[in-house]
N, C-alpha and C positions, 0 to 999 in steps of 0.2 A: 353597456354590454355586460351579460351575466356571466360569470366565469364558470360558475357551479350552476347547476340545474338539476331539480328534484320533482321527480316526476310521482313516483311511487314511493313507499321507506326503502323497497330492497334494490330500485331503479336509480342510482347518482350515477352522472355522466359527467366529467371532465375533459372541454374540450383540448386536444394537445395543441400547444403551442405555435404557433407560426414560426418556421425556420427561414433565415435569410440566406441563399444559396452560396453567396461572398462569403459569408460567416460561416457556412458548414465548409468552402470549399479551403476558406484559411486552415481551420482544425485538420482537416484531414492531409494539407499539405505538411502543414507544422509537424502534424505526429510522423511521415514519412519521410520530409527531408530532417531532420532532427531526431529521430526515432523516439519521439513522444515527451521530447526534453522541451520546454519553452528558452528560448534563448532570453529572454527577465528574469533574471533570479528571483526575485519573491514570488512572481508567478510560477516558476517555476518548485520554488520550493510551495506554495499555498497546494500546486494539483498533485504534488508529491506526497504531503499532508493529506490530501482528501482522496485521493486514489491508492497509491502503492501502500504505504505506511499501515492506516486502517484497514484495508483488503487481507495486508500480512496478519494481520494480528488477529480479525475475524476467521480466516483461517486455520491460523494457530490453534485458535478455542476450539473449533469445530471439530479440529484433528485430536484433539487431547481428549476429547468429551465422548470421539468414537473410535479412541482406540483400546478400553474394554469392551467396548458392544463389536466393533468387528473390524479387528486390526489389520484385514487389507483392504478394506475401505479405506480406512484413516491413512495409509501410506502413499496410496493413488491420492487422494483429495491432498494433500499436501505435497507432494512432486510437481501435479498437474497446476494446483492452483498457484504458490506462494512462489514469488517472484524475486530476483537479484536483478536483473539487468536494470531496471529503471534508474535504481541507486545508484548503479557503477554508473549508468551515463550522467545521471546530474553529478556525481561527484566527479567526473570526466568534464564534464563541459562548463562549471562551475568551479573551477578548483583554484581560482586566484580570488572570488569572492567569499570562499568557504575559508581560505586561508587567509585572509583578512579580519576574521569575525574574531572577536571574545569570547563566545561562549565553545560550546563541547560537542559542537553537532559533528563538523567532519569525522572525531575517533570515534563517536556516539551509534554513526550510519556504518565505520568498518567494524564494527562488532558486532554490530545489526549482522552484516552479511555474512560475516564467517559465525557464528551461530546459527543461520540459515542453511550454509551450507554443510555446516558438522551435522546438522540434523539430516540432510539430504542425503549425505554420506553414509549416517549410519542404519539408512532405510534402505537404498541399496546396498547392501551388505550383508541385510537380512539379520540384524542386532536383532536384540531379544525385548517385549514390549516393555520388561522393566526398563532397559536401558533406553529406548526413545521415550520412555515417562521423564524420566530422571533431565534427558535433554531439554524436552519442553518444557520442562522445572527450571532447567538454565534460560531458557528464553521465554522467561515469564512478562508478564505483563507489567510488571512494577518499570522493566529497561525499554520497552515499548513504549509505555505512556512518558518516559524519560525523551526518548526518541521525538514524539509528536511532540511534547511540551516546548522542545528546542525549534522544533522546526515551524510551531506556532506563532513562536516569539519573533524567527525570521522570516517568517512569512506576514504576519499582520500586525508587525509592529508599524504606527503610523508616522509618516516623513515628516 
């Protein structure tokens, strides 16, 4: 079976995937009754890692990058896209494995969100764009990639 096919140079088709309907119907149970939390913590911290986390921080740059070019763009794009709840529920529904751990993820993820939220804060409130530079200067990316590196470690360290 070809997975790729090349018809033309400017013609590539990829066909999508075959979905198992069990398997689409588990995901969308899981995200509903658990509001997107996996009840396995490494899984749970692995799609926290590849979803919520990166998402934040793609975001972040996006907002910082256009808020010279056109600062309420940058204030919608960051309200609308970057997220807290995901965190509070893993750190909510994981809080006796998170509290067992050695390393620095749990204080790591609440500074995550209250930095998230001073920023959101100071965007409704209509601060001034030096003062939401200065914040995204506080929630830079050296404590994010702090952030993913911890939850890399707990996510795909092997048993």
């Amino acid at each position: 079976m070809r997975l790729l096919s090349i018809g033309a140079p400017w013609n590539i088709t990829i066909p999508a995937p075959k979905s198992h309907r069990l398997a689409d119907t588990y995901n969308v149970l899981l995200r509903w009754i658990h509001r997107g939390v996996h009840p396995n913590f490494k899984l749970a911290a692995s799609s926290l890692y590849h979803r919520c986390v990166r998402k934040n921080l793609q975001c972040r740059n996006t907002s910082f990058h256009l808020l010279s070019d056109s600062p309420m763009k940058a204030r919608l794009y960051f309200l609308c896209f970057v997220r807290t709840r995901p965190l509070i529920k893993f750190t909510e529904y994981h809080s006796q494995e998170l509290n067992a751990l050695d390393s620095e993820l749990l204080p790591e993820i609440y500074v995550t969100i209250s930095r998230i939220k001073k920023i959101k804060r100071s965007m409704l409130r209509w601060n001034r764009n030096s003062t939401l530079r200065e914040e995204f200067q506080e929630f830079n990316q050296a404590s994010a990639f702090k952030l993913l590196s911890l939850l890399a470690q707990v996510a795909f360290q092997k048993a």
